[in-house]
N, C-alpha and C positions, 0 to 999 in steps of 0.2 A: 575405493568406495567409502572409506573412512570419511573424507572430510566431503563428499555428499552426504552422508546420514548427518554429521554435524551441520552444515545448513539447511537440513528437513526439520533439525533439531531447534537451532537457535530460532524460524521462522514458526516454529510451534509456538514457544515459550513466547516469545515478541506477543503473538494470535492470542495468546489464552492472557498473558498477563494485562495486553492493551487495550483486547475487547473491554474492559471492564471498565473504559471511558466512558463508554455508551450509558451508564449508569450514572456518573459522575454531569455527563449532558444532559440526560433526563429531570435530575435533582433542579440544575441549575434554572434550566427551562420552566420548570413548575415553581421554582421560588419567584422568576421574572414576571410568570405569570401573578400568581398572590400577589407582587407587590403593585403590579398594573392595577389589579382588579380590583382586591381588598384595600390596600393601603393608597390610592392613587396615586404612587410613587416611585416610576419605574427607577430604575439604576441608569444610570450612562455607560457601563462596562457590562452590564446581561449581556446584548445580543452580538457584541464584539468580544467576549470572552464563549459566547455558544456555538458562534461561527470557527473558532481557529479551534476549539476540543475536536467537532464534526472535522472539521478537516485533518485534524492529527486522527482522529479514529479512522478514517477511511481511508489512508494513506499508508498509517505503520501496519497495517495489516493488510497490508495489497500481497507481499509474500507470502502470510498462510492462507489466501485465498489461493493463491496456483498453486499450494502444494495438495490443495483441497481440491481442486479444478472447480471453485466456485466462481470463475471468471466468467463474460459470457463468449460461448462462443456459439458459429455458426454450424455446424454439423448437417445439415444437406448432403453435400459431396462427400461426407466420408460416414455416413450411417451405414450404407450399408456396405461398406469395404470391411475385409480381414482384421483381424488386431493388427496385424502389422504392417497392412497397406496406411491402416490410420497415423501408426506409428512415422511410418517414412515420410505422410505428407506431413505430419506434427513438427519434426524436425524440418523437415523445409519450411514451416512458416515461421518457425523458432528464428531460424536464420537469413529469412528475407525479411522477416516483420519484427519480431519480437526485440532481438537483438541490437538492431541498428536504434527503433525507437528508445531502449533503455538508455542504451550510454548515448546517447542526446541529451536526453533526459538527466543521467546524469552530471554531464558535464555541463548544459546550461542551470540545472540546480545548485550543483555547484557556485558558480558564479554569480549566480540568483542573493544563494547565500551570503556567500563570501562577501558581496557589497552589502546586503544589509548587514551583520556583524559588521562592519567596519566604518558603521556611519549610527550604528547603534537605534537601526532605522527603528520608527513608530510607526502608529496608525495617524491618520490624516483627520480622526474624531475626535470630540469633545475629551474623550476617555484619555487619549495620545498615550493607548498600553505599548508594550513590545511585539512588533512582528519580525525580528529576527530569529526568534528560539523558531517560530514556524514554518519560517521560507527553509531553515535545516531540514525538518523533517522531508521536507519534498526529497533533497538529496539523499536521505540515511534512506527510506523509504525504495527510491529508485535502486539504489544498490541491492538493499534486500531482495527487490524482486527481482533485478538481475540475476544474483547465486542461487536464486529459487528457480529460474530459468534455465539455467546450467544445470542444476541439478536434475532438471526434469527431463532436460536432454541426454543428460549421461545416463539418466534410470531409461530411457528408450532405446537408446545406444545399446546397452545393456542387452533388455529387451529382446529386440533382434538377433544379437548374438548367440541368441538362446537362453535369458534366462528364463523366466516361469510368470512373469506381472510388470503389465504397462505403466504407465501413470495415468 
């Protein structure tokens, strides 16, 4: 159970130290704004640099969202089942749904990546910034949620076996 409590751990630290993009897009968004408004002078890299932050924020913290259960799900069919009727269909959707999507996921991220990194791809704008550091994060992203995944099935697993708390 060691290195499950180290990826509750490392998807904590990722959550706490990356939410704080969300800040960092805000700033940038209200400078885009002033300089639209006040100065009539927008930038050509504002809303191509507001778009890839938003997407690195909602991606590198897709794993402390399931360690969080702030993902959505649907709960109908198992609201009013056991803790541990919930428990067993958790892990079978873990492994009919969750898991197959990820390493997809991964592995075309991967790929995704791998070819921009290797053509040192840009954006198709005026700005022509770097979208290779971003198409990564899809992959690093993926993984994390993956071991957040595992984790949440081994703390179930668990669970059932008798310990004392679901996820």
């Amino acid at each position: 159970m060691k290195i499950i409590k180290c990826i509750d751990v490392l998807n904590e630290w990722i959550g706490r130290i990356f939410s704080w993009a969300i800040i960092v897009l805000t700033l940038l968004a209200v400078l885009e704004v002033i300089e639209r408004v006040v100065f009539n002078s927008p930038s050509i890299w504002g809303f191509e640099v507001t778009t890839q932050i938003f997407g690195f924020y909602f991606m590198i913290i897709a794993g402390y969202g399931l360690l969080y259960g702030s993902h959505v799900s649907i709960d109908v069919v198992t609201y009013y089942l056991s803790e541990k009727k919930r428990a067993i269909i958790d892990i079978l959707a873990y492994f009919v749904f969750f898991f197959p999507f990820t390493i997809i996921c991964i592995w075309e991220g991967y790929l995704f990546a791998a070819k921009a990194w290797s053509i040192k791809e840009t954006s198709m704008s005026v700005w022509g910034g770097p979208v290779f550091p971003i198409k990564t994060v899809i992959f690093v992203a993926f993984v994390l949620l993956f071991l957040q995944g595992v984790a949440q099935v081994v703390k179930k697993i668990a669970f059932l076996k008798g310990g004392k708390t679901s996820c």
